[in-house]
Structure formats: C-alpha cells, structure tokens
C-alpha positions as CSV (number, residue, x, y, z in Angstrom):
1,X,-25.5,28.9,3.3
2,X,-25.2,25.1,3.5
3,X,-22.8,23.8,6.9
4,X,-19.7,21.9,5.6
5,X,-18.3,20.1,8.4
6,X,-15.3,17.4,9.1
7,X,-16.3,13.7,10.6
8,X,-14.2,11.0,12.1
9,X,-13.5,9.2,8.7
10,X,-13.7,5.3,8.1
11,X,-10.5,4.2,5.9
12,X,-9.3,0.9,4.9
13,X,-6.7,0.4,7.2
14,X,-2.9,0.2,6.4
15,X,-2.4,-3.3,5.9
16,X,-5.8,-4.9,4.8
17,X,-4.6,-4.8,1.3
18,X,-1.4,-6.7,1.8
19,X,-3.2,-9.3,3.2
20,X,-5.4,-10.3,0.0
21,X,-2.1,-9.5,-2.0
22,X,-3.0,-6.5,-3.8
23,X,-2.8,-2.7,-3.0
24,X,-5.3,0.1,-3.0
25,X,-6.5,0.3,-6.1
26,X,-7.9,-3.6,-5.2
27,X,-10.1,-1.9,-2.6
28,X,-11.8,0.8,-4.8
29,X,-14.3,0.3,-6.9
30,X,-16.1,3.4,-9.0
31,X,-19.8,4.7,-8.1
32,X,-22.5,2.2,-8.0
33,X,-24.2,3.3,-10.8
34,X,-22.2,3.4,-13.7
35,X,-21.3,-0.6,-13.0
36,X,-22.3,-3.1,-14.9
37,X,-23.2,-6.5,-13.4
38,X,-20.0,-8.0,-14.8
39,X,-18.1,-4.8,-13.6
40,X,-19.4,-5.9,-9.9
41,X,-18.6,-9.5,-10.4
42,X,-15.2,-8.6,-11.6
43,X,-14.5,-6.2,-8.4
44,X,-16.0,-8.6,-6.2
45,X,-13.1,-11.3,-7.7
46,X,-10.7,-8.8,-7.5
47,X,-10.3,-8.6,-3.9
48,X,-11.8,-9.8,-0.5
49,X,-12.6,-6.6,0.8
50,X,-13.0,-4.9,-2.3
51,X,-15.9,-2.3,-1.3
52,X,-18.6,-3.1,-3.9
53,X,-19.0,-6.0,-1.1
54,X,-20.7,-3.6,0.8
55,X,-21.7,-0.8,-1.6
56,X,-23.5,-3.6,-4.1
57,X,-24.1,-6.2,-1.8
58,X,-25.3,-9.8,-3.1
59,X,-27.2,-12.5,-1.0
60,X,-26.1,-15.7,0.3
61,X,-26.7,-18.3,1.3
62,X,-27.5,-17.9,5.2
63,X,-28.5,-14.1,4.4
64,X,-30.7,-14.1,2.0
65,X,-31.5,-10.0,2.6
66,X,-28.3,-8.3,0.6
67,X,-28.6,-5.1,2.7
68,X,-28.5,-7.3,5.9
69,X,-25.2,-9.2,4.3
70,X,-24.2,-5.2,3.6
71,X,-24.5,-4.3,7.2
72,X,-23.0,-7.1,8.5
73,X,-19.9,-7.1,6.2
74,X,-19.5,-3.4,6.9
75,X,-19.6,-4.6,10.9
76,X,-16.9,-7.3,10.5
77,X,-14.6,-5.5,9.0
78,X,-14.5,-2.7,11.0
79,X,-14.1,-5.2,14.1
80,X,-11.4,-7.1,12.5
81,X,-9.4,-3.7,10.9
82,X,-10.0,-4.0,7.5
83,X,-11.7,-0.5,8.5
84,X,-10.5,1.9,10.6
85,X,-12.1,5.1,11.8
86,X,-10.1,8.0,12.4
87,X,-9.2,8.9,16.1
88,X,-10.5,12.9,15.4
89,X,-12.5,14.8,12.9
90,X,-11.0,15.3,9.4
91,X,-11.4,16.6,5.7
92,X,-9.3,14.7,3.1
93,X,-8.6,16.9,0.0
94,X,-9.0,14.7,-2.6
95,X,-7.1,15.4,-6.1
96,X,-7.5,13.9,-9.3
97,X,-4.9,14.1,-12.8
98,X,-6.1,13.1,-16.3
99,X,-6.3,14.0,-19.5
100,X,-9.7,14.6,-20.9
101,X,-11.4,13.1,-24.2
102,X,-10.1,15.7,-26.2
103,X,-6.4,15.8,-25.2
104,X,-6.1,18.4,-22.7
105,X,-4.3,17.7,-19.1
106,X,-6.4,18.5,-16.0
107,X,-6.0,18.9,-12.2
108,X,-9.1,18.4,-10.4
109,X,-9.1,19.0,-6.5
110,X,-11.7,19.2,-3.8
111,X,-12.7,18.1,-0.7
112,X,-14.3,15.5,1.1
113,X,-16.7,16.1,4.0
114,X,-20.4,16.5,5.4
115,X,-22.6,18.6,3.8
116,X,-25.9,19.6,5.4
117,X,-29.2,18.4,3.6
118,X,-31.6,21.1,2.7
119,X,-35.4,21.0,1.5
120,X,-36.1,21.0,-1.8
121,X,-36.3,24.6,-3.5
122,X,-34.7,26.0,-0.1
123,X,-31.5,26.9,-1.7
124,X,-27.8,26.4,0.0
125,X,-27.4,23.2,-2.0
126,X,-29.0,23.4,-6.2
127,X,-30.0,20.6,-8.3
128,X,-29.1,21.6,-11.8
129,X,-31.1,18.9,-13.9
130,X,-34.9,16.9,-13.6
131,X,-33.5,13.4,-12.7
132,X,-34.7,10.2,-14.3
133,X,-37.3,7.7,-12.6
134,X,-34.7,5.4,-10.9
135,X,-35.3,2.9,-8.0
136,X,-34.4,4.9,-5.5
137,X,-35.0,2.4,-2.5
138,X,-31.8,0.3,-3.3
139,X,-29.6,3.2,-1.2
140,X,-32.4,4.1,0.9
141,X,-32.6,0.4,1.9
142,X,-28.7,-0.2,2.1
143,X,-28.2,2.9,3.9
144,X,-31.1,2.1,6.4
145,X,-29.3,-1.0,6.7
146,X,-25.5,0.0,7.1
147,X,-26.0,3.5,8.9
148,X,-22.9,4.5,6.8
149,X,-22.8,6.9,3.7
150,X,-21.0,5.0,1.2
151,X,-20.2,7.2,-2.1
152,X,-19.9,10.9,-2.0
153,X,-22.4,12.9,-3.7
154,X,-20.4,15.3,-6.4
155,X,-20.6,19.5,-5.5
156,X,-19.3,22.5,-7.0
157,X,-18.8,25.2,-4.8
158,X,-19.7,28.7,-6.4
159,X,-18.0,30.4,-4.2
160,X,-14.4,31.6,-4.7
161,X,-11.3,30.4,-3.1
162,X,-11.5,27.0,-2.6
163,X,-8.7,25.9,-5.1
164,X,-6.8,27.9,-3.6
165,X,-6.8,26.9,-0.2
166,X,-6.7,23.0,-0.9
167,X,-3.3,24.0,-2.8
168,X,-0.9,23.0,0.2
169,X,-0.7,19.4,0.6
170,X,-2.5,17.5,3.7
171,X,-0.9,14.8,5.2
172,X,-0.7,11.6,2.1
173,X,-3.4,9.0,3.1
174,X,-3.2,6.9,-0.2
175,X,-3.3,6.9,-4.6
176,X,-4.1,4.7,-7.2
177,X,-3.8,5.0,-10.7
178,X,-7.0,3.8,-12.5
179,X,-7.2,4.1,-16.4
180,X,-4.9,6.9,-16.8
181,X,-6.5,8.8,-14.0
182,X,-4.1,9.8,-10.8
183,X,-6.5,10.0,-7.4
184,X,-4.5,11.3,-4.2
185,X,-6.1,11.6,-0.7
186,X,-4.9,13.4,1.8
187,X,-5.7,14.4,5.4
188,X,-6.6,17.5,6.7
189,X,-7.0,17.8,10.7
190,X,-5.5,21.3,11.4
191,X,-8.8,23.0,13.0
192,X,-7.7,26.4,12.2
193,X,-7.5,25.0,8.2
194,X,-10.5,23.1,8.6
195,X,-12.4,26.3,9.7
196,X,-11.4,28.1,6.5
197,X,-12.5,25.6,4.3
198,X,-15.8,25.3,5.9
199,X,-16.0,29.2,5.8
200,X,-15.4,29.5,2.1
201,X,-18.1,26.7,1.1
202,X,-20.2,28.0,3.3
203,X,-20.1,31.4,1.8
204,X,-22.4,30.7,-1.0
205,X,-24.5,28.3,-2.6
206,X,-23.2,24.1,-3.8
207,X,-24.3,23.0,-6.9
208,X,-24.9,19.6,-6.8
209,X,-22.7,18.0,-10.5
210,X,-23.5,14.1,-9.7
211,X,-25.4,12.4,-7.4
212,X,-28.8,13.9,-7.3
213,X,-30.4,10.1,-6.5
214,X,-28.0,10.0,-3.2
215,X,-28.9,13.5,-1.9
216,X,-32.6,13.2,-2.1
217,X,-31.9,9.7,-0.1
218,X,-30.3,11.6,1.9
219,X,-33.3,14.3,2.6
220,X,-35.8,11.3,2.7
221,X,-33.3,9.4,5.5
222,X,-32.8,12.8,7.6
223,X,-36.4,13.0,7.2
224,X,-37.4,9.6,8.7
225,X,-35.3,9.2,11.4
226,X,-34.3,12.8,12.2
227,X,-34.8,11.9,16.2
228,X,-32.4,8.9,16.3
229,X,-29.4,9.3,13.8
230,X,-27.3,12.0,15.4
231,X,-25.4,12.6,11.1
232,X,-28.4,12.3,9.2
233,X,-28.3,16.2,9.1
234,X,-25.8,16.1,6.4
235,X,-24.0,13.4,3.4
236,X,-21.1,12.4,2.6
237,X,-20.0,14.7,-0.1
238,X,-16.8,15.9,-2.6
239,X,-17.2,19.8,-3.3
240,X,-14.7,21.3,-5.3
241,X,-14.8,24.6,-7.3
242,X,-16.4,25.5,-9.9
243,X,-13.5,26.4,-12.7
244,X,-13.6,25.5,-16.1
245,X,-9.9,24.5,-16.1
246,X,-10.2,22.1,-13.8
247,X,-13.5,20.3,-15.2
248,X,-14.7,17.7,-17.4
249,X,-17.9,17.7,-18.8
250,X,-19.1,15.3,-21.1
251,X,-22.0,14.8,-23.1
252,X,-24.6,12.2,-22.6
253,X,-26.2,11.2,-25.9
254,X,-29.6,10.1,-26.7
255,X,-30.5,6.9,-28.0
256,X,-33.6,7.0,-29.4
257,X,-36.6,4.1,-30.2
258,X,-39.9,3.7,-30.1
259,X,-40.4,5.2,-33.4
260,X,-38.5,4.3,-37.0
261,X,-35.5,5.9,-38.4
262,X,-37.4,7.6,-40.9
263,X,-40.2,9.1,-38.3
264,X,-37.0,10.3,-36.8
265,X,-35.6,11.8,-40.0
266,X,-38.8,13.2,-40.9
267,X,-39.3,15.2,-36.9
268,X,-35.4,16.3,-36.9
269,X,-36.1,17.6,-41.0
270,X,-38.3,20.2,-39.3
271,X,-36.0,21.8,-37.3
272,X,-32.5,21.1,-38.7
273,X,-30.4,21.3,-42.0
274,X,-29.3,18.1,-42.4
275,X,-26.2,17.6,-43.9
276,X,-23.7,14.2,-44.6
277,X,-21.5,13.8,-42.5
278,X,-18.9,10.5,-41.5
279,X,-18.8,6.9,-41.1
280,X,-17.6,6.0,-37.9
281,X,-16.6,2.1,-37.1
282,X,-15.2,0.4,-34.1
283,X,-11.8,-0.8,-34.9
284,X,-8.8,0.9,-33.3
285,X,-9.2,4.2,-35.6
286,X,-12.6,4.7,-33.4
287,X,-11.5,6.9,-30.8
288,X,-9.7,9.8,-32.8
289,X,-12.8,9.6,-35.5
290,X,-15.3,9.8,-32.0
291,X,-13.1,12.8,-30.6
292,X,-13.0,14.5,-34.3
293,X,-16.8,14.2,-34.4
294,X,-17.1,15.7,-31.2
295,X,-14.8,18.7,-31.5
296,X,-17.3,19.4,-34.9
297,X,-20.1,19.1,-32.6
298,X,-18.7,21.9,-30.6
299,X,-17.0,24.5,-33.0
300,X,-19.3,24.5,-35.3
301,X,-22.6,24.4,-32.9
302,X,-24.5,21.3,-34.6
303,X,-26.2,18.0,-33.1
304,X,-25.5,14.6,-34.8
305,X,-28.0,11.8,-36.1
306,X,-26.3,8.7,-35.5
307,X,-27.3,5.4,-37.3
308,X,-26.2,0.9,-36.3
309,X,-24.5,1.3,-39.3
310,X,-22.0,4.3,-38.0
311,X,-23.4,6.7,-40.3
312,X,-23.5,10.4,-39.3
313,X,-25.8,13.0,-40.6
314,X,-24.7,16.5,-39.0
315,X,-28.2,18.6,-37.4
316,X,-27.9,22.7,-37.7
317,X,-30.4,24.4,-35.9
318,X,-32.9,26.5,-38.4
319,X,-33.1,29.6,-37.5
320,X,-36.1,30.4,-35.5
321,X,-36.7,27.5,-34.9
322,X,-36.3,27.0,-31.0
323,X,-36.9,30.7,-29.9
324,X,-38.0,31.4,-26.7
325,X,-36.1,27.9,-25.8
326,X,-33.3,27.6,-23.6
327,X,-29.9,26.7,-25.8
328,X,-29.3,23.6,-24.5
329,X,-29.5,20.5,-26.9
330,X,-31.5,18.2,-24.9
331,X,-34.5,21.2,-24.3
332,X,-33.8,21.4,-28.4
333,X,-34.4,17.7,-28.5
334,X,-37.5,17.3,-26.3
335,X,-38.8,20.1,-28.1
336,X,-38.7,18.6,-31.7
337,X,-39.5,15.0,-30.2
338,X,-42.4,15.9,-27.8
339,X,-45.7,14.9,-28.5
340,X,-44.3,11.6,-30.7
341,X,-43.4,8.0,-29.4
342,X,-39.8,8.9,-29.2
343,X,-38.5,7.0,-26.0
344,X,-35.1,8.5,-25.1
345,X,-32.7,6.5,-22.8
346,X,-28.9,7.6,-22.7
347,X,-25.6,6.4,-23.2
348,X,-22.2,8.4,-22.8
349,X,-18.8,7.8,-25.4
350,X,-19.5,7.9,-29.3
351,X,-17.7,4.7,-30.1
352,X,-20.0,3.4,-26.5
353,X,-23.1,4.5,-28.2
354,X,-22.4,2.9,-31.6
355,X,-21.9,-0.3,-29.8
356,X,-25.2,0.3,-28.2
357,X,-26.7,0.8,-31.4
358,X,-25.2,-1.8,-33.1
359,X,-25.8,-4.3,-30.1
360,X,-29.7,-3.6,-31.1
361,X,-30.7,-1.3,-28.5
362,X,-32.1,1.6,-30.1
363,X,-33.0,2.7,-34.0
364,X,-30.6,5.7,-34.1
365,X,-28.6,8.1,-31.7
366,X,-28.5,11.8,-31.4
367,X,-25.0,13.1,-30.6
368,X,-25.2,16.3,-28.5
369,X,-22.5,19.0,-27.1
370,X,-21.1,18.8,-23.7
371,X,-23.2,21.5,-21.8
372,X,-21.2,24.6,-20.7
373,X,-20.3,25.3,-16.8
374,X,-21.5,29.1,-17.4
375,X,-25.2,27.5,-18.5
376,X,-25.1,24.8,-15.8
377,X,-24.4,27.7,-13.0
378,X,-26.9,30.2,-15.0
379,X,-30.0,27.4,-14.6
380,X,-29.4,26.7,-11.0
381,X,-29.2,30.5,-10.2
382,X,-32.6,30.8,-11.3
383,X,-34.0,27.8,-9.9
384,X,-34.7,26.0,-13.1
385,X,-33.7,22.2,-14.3
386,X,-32.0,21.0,-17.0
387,X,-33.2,18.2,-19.2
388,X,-32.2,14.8,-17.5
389,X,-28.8,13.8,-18.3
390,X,-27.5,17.1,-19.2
391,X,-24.5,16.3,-17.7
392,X,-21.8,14.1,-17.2
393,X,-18.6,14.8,-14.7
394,X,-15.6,13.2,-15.9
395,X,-13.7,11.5,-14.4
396,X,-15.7,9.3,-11.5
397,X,-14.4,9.6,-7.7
398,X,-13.2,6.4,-6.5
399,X,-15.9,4.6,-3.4
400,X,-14.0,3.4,-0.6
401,X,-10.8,6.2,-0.1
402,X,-13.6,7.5,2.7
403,X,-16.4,6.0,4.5
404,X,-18.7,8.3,6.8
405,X,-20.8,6.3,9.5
406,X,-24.3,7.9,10.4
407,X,-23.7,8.5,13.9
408,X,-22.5,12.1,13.5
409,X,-18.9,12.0,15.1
C-alpha cells in the first residue's frame, strides 16, 4: 500500500505574527481554489506574511514572473525566520471542531504527512471522481518554481484505526478559530508513534476526498524531475479516516445554461414528477429555508429545480427511469441532459447558488443530495469515477499550519 512518511516540517515561526500585530489566524489563508480574487486581495491586506503571498503570488514591479516573486518570498522568509523548518522529522495531527450545515457538532482529526505518488490506475492512492478541465500549470509552475508543497491534498484512509491512534494529544503547535471552525495542530516526533501511524495508512488503500488537481501535479512533477528532487516521490498530504461521524460532505449543485428554462423543464419532465415546492429569498430567513430544503432533498430522496426568482420545483425520480445507472444524482443528471446544449458549471450553498442565479450566471439550478461515504468508498473500490463535483469536504484545511520543501528531508 501507499508509504506515509514524516518530513522536517516548515512552520511560521513563533514570533512572525507578533511582529505584523496579528496572530495565527493572520497567517492562514484557506486552499487556493476556493478564493476569490477579492478573497486574495483581502488576505494579502491582512497580513505581511500572510501565505497566499506565496501560495497565489502576484507580480511586481521588478518581478514581473509571479512564481519567480513566489520563490523568492518563500526564500526570504525562511532566511529572515518568518519560517522555520523543524530540527527532525515530524507528523502534526491536525484536528478540526464545527458544526455542520445541518446542525450537528463534529470532530474531524487526521494527520499531516508525505504520501507517496502512484501511477494512475495503480491503486494505493484512488481518485473517486472525473475532474473538470482546469489549468493545471498554475501549481505545476509555482511548485517548479518554489520546490515546496504548499496545500495538502485531502485523504481518507480506509483502513481502520487511525482515529484511534491520533486520540492522545501531540505536543500543541498552534489554533485558530476561523468562521466557527476550531483547527488545532500538533506535533508528533515520537518514532515509535510515528511508525504506527505510518503502519496503519499503510495497511490499505487512501482515497483521495479533495485535491485531485494537486496530486496529478504531483505525479507529473515526480515524473519530470524524478533524478534531481530527492521528495518528489511523495505530497504533502492530510489523511484522516474514513468515519461518517467525523465527516462533512456537501453537495455541489449544478447551474445550468446554455439552453432555456423551459428546454430544461421539458428534459427533466421526462424523467421526474415534478412537484411545487418553496420560494426561497436571501434575507436573513435564507439559511434555515436553504437547510430545510436540503434535509427534504435527503429524506425524501428527490432533486430540486431551482429558478433567479428562488422558486423551487421538487424532481422525483420515475421509476425505471435510470435503471442500469449508478444512484448518484449527477450520473442521474448527465443522463437526462446528455446529448442537449446543457452546459453545467457548479456552485456549492443554496442561498450561494441563488445569488449565482440571480447575479445572471445561469438560467436555472438543480439542487442535488450530498453523496454518501458508503457510495464514494463503493466507486473507488471498483475503480470507477464519479461525475465531476460529486463531492465537497467540509470544512477546508487551513494553508500555511505546514509547509513541506521538495528536498525530501
């Protein structure tokens, strides 16, 4: 199974906050890409050494090449001590407390380390959904650039046990509290603890939940320069277990253009009951009408057509009418939409796809249920894929509590 190893882990060092007057939580910044450009502009503000510096780097004016500005950033501030790399290999248990969108209290832990990049269709690490045509050479090219692995990608482990070995504390390395979330890192540098973590990931296969775009960069680096970067064997990575009680999973919903709302009406009529359903609006009463909608969504097994004008027309599946397809509702989806001009792109949060609606960026929506851990683990047993955006891992991990430098100490 896939090698799981500890690395001599880049931190922000002790005092580097104080010095820009802030704390921590200044220094983070959440993945790459889910910011928006005012979400980068706003972190960049924030704080001096605020890591989207490095992770979404912007020109200047003597460095005109934003992944050269990256690399030298990332230089500096390890020779000044904004960074500081750990004195001996490490993982850091990483633990996150929140309540998720429909009211229930979680407590998510795993463990940052290395994991070892595999081939496609090797096995050891899974894919569990086709990924969307992205630009992919933005991290290749800013990891080419800075040597370093930036953002973990997101694993579950299938294998039992982890939870709970990370149980005992390690020794505190940091928190912030960001939007309700608790995130707590902590050290782990006992080698006789370190070597039964490793063991139990290692005893069967990681699911890969987010990040699909940063492992294949990681295959396609290791690939490339597989003679001259000692750590190119393996990617920064958070693996946790798979448990449902510890989990969010969201849905990703599908906004939906390219043909009219009554084209749309007319394709969904053939396999779906329609039936009325309610008017949602964004004023404060939006988030408990968005969560109400949802929790229909799941208990009584239905989709959701979703108009700009917030009204909601519920979707039951006829019956026969997607036999012999997998029971997920994006296959349901692609299967009623294919062969039309449908153009799907996707947007998670109700109330966030209203606003997406109403802000003139598609004709209509389809709400869709949360997919199930039990299916996700299922399709990547058998080596199959998942719609694109199947998915959606709640909350994000943080950038910045760990950086991993490509030189494989």
């Amino acid at each position: 199974m896939a090698t799981f190893a500890p690395f001599r882990a880049v931190r922000f060092g002790r005092d580097t906050a104080g010095s820009g007057g802030g704390d921590l939580g200044d220094l983070l910044a959440p993945p790459y890409d889910v910011l928006s450009d005012a979400d980068v502009a706003a972190l960049r503000a924030r704080h001096e050494h605020n890591i989207v510096h490095i992770d979404v780097p912007a020109p200047s004016a003597t460095t005109p090449d934003r992944y050269a500005v990256a690399a030298h950033l990332l230089d500096a501030w390890l020779r000044e001590g904004v960074l500081v790399r750990d004195d001996e290999p490490s993982f850091t248990i990483y633990r996150m407390q929140f309540v998720d969108e429909v009211g229930r209290a979680r407590d998510l832990v795993g463990v940052l380390g290395a994991l070892e990049v595999v081939d496609a269709g090797a096995g050891r690490v899974l894919p569990h959904e086709r990924t969307t045509p992205k630009a992919s050479t933005d991290r290749l090219d800013l990891t080419r650039a800075t040597r370093a692995n930036l953002s973990p990608v997101w694993g579950l482990s299938l294998a039992s046990g982890l939870t709970a070995e990370l149980a005992a504390p390690g020794a505190p390395l940091g928190e912030v509290t960001v939007d309700g979330v608790r995130h707590v890192v902590e050290g782990v540098t006992d080698p006789e603890r370190i070597a039964r973590i490793s063991a139990i990931i290692a005893a069967d296969d990681v699911l890969i939940a987010d990040g699909h775009h940063r492992y294949g960069i990681a295959r396609q680096l290791r690939d490339e320069v597989v003679q001259s970067w000692a750590g190119v064997g393996s990617t920064l990575a958070f693996v946790g277990e798979l448990v449902a009680d510890q989990l969010s999973i969201d849905a990703i919903h599908r906004l939906i253009s390219g043909i009219d709302l009554a084209e749309l009406r007319s394709r969904l009529e053939r396999d779906f009951v329609r039936t009325a359903g309610p008017r949602l609006t964004l004023d404060g009463a939006a988030g408990a009408a968005a969560a109400e909608v949802l929790a229909t969504l799941v208990d009584q097994a239905r989709l959701a057509l979703l108009t700009p004008d917030g009204e909601v027309t519920w979707l039951t599946a006829r019956d026969g009418a997607f036999d012999g397809i997998r029971a997920l509702d994006g296959a349901w989806l692609e299967h009623t939409l294919g062969g039309s001009a449908a153009v799907l792109d996707y947007q998670h949060g109700v109330a966030e796809t209203l606003a997406a609606l109403q802000a003139g960026r598609a004709a209509a929506a389809i709400l869709i249920r949360p997919t199930s851990l039990a299916e996700i683990e299922r399709t990547a047993r058998e080596g199959l894929l998942m719609p694109p955006k199947s998915t959606f891992f709640t909350p994000k991990l943080r950038t910045g509590f760990v950086v991993r430098l490509l030189d494989g100490q």
